[in-house]
KOLMARPA-78802 format. One record per residue (C-alpha): residue number from 1; residue in one letter; x negated, y negated, z. Coordinates in steps of 0.001 Angstrom, whole numbers. Example, Ala and Ser with C-alpha at 12.3 -4.5 7.8 and 13.67 -1.06 7.14 Angstrom:
BEGIN
+------+-------+---------+---------+---------+
| gugu | lummi |    east |   north |      up |
+------+-------+---------+---------+---------+
|    1 |     A |  -12300 |    4500 |    7800 |
|    2 |     S |  -13670 |    1060 |    7140 |
+------+-------+---------+---------+---------+
***
This chain:
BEGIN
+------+-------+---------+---------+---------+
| gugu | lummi |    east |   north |      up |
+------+-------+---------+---------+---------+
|    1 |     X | -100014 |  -35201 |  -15621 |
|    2 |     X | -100895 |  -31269 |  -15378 |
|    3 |     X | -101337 |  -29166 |  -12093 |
|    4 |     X | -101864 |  -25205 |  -12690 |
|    5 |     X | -101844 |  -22570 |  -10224 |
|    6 |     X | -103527 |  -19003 |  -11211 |
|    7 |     X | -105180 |  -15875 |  -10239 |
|    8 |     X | -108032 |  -14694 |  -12054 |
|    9 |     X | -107935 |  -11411 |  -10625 |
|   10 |     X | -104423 |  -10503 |  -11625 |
|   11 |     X | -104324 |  -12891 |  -14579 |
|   12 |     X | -101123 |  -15301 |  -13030 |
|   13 |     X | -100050 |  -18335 |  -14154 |
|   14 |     X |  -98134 |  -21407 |  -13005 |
|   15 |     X |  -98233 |  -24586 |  -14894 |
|   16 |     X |  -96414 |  -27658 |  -14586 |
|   17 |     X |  -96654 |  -30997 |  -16307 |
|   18 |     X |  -94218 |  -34301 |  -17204 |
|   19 |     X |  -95316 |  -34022 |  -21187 |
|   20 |     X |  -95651 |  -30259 |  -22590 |
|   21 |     X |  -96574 |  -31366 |  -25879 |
|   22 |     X | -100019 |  -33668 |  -24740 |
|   23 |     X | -100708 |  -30694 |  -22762 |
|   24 |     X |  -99771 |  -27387 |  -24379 |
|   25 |     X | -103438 |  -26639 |  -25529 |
|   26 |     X | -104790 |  -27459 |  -22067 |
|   27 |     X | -102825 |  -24715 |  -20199 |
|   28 |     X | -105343 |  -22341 |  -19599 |
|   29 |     X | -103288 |  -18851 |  -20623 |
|   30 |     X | -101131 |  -19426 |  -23424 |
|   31 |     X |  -99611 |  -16136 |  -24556 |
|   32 |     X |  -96551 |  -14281 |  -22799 |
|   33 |     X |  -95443 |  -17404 |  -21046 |
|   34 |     X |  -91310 |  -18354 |  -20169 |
|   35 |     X |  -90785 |  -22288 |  -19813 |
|   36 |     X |  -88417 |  -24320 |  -18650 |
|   37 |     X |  -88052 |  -27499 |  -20251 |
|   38 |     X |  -86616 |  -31072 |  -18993 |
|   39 |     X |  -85599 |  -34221 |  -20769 |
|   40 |     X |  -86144 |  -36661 |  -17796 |
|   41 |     X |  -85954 |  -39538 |  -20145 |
|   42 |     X |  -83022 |  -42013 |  -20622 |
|   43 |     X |  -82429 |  -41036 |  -24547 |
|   44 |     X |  -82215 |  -37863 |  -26051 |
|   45 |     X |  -85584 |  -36291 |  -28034 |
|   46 |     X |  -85942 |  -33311 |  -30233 |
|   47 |     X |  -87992 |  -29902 |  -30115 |
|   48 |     X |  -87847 |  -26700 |  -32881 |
|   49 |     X |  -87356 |  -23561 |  -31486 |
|   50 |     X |  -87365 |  -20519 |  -34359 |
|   51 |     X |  -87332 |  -23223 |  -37254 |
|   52 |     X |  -84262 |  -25191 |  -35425 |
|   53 |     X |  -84305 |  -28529 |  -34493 |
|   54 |     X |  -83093 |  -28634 |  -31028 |
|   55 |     X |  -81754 |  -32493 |  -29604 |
|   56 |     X |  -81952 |  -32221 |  -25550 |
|   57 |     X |  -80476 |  -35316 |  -24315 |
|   58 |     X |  -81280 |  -36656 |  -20777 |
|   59 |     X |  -80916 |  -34530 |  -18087 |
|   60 |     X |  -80707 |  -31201 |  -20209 |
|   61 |     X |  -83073 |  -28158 |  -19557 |
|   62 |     X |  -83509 |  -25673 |  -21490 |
|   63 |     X |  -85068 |  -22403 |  -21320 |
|   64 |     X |  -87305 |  -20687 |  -24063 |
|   65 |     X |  -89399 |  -17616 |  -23630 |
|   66 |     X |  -92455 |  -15849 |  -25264 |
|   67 |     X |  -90421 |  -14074 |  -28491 |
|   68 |     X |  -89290 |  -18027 |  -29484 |
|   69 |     X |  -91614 |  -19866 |  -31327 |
|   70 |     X |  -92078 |  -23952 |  -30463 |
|   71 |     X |  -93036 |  -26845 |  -31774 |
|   72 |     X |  -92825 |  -30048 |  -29920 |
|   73 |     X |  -94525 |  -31661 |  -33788 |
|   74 |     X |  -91590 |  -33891 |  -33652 |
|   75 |     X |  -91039 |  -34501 |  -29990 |
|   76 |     X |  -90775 |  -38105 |  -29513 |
|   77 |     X |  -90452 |  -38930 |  -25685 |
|   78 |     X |  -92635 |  -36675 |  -22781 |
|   79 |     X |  -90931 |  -33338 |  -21754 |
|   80 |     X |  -91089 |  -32061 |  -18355 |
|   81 |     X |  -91950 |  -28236 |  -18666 |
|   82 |     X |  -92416 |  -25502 |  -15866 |
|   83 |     X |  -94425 |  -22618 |  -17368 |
|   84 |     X |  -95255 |  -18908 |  -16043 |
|   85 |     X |  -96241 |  -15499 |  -16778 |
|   86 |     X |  -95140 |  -12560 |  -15804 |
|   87 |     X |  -97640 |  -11808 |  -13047 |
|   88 |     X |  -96693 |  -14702 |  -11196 |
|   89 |     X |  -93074 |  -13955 |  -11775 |
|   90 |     X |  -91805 |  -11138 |  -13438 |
|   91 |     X |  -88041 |  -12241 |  -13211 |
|   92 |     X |  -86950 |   -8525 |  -14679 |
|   93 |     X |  -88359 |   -7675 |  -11153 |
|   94 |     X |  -86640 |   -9581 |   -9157 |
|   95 |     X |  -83126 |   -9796 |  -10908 |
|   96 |     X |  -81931 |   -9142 |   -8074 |
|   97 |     X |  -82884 |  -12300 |   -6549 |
|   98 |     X |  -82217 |  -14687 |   -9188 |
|   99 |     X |  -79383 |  -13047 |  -11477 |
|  100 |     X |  -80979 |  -15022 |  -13735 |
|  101 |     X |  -81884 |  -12375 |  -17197 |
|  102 |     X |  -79460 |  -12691 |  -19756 |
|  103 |     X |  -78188 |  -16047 |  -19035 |
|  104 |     X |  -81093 |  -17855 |  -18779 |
|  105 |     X |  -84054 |  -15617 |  -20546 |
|  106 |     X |  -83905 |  -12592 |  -22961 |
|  107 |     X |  -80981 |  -11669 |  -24378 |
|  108 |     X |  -79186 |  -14883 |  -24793 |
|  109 |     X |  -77634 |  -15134 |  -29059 |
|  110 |     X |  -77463 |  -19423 |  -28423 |
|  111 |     X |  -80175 |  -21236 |  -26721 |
|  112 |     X |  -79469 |  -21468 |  -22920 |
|  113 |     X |  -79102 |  -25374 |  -22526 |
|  114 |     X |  -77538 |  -26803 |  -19165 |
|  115 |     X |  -76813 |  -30289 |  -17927 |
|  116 |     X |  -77694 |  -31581 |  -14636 |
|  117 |     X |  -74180 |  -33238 |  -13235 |
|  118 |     X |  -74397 |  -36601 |  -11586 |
|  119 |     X |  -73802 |  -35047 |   -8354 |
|  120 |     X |  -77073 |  -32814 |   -8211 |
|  121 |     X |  -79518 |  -35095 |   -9781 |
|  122 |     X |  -80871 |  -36087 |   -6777 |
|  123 |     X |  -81700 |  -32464 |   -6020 |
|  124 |     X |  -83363 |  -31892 |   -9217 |
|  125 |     X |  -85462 |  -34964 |   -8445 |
|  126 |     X |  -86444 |  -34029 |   -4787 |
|  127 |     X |  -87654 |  -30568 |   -6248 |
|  128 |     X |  -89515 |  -32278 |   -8563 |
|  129 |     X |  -91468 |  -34377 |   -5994 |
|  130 |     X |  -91424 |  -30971 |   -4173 |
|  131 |     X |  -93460 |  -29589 |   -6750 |
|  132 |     X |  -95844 |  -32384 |   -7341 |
|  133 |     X |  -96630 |  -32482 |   -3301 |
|  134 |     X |  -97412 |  -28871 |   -3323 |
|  135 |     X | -100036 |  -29048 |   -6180 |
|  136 |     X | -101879 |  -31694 |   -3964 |
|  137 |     X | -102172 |  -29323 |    -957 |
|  138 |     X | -103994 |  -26504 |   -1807 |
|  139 |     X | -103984 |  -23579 |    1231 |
|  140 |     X | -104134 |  -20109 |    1080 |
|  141 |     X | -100562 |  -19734 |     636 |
|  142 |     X | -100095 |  -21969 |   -2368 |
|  143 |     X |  -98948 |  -19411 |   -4833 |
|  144 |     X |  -96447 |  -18150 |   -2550 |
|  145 |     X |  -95187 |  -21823 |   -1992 |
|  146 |     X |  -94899 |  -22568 |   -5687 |
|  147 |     X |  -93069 |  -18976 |   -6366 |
|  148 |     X |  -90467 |  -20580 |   -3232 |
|  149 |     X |  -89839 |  -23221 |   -5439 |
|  150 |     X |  -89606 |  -21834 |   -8705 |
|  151 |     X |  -87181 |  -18949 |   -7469 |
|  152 |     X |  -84998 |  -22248 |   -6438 |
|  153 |     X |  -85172 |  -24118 |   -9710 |
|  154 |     X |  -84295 |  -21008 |  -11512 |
|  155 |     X |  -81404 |  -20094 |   -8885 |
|  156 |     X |  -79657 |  -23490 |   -9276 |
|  157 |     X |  -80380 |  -23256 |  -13284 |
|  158 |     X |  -78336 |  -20081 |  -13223 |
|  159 |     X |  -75553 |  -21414 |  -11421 |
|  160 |     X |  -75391 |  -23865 |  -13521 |
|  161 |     X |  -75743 |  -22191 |  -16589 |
|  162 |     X |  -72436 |  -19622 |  -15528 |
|  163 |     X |  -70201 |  -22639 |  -15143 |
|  164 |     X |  -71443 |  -24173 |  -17947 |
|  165 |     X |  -71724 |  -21766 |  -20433 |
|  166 |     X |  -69608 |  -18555 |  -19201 |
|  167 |     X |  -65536 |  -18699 |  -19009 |
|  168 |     X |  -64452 |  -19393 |  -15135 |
|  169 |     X |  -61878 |  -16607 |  -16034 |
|  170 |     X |  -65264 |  -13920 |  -15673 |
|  171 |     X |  -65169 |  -12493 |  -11890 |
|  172 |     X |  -69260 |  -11478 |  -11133 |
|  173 |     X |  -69244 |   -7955 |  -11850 |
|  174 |     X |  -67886 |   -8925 |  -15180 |
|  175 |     X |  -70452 |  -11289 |  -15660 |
|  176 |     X |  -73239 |   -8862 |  -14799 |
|  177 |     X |  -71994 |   -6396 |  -17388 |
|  178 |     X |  -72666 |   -9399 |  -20114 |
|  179 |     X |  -76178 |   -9818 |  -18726 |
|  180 |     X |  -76711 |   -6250 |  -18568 |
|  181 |     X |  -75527 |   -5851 |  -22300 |
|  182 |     X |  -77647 |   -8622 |  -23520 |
|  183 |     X |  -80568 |   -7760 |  -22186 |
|  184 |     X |  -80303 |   -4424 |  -23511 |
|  185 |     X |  -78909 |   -5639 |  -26940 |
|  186 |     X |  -82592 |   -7475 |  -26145 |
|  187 |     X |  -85040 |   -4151 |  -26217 |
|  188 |     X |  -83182 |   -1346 |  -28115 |
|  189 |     X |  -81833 |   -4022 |  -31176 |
|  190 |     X |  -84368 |   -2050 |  -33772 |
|  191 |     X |  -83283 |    1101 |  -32603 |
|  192 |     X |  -79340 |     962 |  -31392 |
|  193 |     X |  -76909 |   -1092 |  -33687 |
|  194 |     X |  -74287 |     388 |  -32585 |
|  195 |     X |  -71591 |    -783 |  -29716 |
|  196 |     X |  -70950 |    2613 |  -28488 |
|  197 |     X |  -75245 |    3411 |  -27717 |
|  198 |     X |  -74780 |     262 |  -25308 |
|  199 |     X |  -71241 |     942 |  -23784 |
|  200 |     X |  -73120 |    4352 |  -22673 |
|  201 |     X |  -76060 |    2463 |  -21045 |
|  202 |     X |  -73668 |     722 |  -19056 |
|  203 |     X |  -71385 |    3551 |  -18597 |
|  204 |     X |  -68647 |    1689 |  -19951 |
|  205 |     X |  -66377 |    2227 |  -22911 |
|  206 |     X |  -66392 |     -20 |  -26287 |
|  207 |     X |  -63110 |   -1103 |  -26186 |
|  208 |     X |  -63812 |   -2650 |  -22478 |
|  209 |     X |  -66715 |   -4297 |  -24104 |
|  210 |     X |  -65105 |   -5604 |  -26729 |
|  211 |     X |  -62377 |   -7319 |  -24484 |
|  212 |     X |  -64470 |   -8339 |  -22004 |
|  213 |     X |  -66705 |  -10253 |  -24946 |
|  214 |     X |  -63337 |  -11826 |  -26370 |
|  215 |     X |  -62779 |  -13188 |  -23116 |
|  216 |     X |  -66530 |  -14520 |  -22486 |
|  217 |     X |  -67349 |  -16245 |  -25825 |
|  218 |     X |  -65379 |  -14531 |  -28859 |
|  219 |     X |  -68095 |  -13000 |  -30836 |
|  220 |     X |  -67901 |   -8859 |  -30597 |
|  221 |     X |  -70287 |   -6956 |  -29049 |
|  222 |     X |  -71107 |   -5538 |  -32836 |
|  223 |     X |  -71706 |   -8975 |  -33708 |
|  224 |     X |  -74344 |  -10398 |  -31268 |
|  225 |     X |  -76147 |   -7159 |  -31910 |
|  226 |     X |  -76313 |   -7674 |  -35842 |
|  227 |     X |  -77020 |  -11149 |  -34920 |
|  228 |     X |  -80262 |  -10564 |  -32597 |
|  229 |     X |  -81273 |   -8318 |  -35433 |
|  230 |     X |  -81046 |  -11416 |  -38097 |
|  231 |     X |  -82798 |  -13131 |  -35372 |
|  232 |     X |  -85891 |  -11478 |  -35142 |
|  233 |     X |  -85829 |  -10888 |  -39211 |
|  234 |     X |  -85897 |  -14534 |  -39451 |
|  235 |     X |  -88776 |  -14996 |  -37025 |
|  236 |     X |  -90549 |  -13084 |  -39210 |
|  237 |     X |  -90028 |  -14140 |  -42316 |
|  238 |     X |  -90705 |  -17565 |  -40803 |
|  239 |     X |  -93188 |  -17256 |  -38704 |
|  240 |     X |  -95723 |  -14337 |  -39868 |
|  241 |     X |  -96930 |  -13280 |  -43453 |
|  242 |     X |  -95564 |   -9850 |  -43144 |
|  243 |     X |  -94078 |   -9396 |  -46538 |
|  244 |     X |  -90334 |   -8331 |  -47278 |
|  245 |     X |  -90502 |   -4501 |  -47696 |
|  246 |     X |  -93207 |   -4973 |  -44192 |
|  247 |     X |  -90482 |   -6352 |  -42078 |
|  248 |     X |  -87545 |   -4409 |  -43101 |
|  249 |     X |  -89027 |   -1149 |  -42168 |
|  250 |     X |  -90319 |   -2726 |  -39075 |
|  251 |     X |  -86615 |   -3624 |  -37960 |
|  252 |     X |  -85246 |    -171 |  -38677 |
|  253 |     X |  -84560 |    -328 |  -41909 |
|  254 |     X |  -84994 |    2606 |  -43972 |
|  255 |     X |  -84536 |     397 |  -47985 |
|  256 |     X |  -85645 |   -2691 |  -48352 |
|  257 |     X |  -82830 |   -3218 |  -50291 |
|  258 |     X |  -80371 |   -2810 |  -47482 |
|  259 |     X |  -82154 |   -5320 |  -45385 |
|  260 |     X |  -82194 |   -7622 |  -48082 |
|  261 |     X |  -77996 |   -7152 |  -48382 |
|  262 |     X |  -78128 |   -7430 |  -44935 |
|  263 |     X |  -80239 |  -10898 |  -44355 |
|  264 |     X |  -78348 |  -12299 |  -46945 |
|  265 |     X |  -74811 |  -11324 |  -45662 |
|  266 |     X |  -75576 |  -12583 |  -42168 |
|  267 |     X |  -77423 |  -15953 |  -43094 |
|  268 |     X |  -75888 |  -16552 |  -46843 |
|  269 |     X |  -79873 |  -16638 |  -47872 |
|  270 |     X |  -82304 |  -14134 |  -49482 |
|  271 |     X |  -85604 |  -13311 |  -47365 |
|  272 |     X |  -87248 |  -14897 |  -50039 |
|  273 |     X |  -84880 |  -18200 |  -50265 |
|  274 |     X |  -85254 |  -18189 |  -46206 |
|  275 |     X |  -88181 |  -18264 |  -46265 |
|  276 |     X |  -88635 |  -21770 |  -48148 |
|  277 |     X |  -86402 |  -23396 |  -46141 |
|  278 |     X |  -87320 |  -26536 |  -44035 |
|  279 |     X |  -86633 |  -26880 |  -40745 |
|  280 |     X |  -82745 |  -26865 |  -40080 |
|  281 |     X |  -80601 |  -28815 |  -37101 |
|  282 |     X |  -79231 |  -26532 |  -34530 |
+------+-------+---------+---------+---------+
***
C-alpha cells in the first residue's frame, strides 16, 4: 500500500505507505525528504542508518531525515513510513507549533527512537486509519487535511520523545535551550567548535550550558559538538568517494593531518581503516 499527496507547482510532497522498503523507488520525489518510521509488526526488524544497524522493535518509531543515509537492504518485516518535504512542511517554520526540531529532527547526537505505551496505542492506530481514510477522499482541501494530521503525529511523537528521552528534572524553557543548542550545533558544526560561539547564540553563558547538559544526558556541550563533527566525517568517508585530504578541508580543517588525529581520537579508527569497515550494530 502507497497513497501520495503533492503539488506540482510548488514541488510538495506527502507520502505514506505500510512497507517503505517495496516502495522507496516508487515515491515520486526522493531527495530532501524527513520520515517517520513505524514497526507495526509483532517482532522486532532491523534498518541501517549512517552504516548502523538499527533493531526497532514493535511499536517503536523512529525519525530519520535527509543528511542520514538508509538502507532498509536488510529489513525483514514491512515498515510503516510517513514521508515529506519541506514544502509541504517545513517544521523549522512552524517550531512553534510542534516544538518538535532538536528532539525529533536535526540536531539530535543518538537516533530519536520512542515507544508507543500500551495506553496510547489505540490512538496511534485510529490516526493511522485516519490517514488511510483521507487518501481515499480526495477534495480540494486534501493537503490541508493531511498537514492536520501530520502536525498531530509529530505533536504526540514529541511528547513522547521528552519523557522518554529527556530527564523529567528539565522544566520547558530548559528544554528549549537543548533544542535550540542542537540545532545550532546542527548548521554552524564546520564553522563553530567551540562552546562559547553557541552560549552567545543563545545568549547564555558556557558554564550554564555545561550544567544544564550534565543534567539532560551527561555528555558536554564540547562533546556533542566534536561528535556531530565525527558524524558528518564518517558520512563521508562512508558514503561518498571524496578522498581524505577532500573531506578534511571540507569540515574545517586546515591539515589533513589534524583531521586524521582527530577521526581517529574520536572513533579509535583511521579514515582509511573506517572506511573498510562493515556495517556495525548500533
Amino acid at each position: 500500500m502507497k497513497f501520495e499527496f503533492h503539488d506540482h507547482k510548488i514541488g510538495s510532497l506527502f507520502a505514506f505507505t505500510n512497507d517503505i522498503k517495496k516502495n522507496e523507488n516508487r515515491i515520486s520525489i526522493n531527495s530532501a525528504n524527513i520520515t517517520i518510521l513505524w514497526n507495526r509488526n509483532e517482532t522486532a526488524t532491523e534498518l541501517e542508518v549512517d552504516g548502523l544497524r538499527i533493531r526497532l522493535l514493535p511499536n517503536q518509531l523512529m525519525t530519520t531525515t535527509y543528511l542520514q543515509h538508509i538502507s532498509y537492504e536488510n529489513t525483514k518485516l514491512p515498515l510503516t513510513a510517513f514521508l515529506f518535504n519541506r514544502e509541504f512542511y517545513c517544521i523549522s517554520d512552524h517550531d512553534s507549533e510542534v516544538s518538535c526540531n532538536g528532539i525529533l529532527f536535526f540536531g539530535t547526537q543518538d537516533l530519536p527512537i520512542v515507544t508507543v505505551p500500551k495506553n496510547q496505542e489505540r490512538k496511534f492506530n485510529t490516526l493511522y486509519e485516519v490517514f488511510e481514510d483521507e487518501f481515499t477522499t480526495p477534495d480540494k482541501i486534501q493537503g490541508d487535511m493531511l498537514q492536520m494530521l501530520l502536525k498531530r503525529l509529530i505533536i504526540i511523537c514529541t511528547r513522547l520523545a521528552k519523557e522518554q528521552l529527556i530527564v523529567k528534572k528539565l522544566n520547558n524553557e530548559q528544554i528549549d535551550v537543548v533544542r535550540k543548542f542542537n540545532v545550532l550545533v546542527d548548521t554552524h558544526y564546520k564553522t563553530k567548535r567551540k562552546v562559547s560561539d553557541y552560549a552567545e547564540l543563545l545568549f547564555k553563558s558556557p558554564k550554564t550550558l555545561s550544567n544544564l547538559f550534565a543534567r539532560y544526558n551527561q555528555k558536554s556541550p564540547q562533546q556533542i559538538i566534536l561528535e556531530r563533527l565525527a558524524l558528518e566525517a564518517k558520512r563521508l568517508i562512508r558514503f561518498t568517494d571524496k578522498q581524505n585530504q577532500e573531506i578534511a578541508y571540507e569540515l574545517g580543517f586546515n591539515d589533513p593531518a589534524h583531521f586524521s588525529r582527530f577521526f581517529k581520537k574520536m572513533t579509535d579508527y583511521s579514515p582509511s581503516q573506517y572506511r573498510e569497515l562493515p556495517s556495525i550494530s548500533a
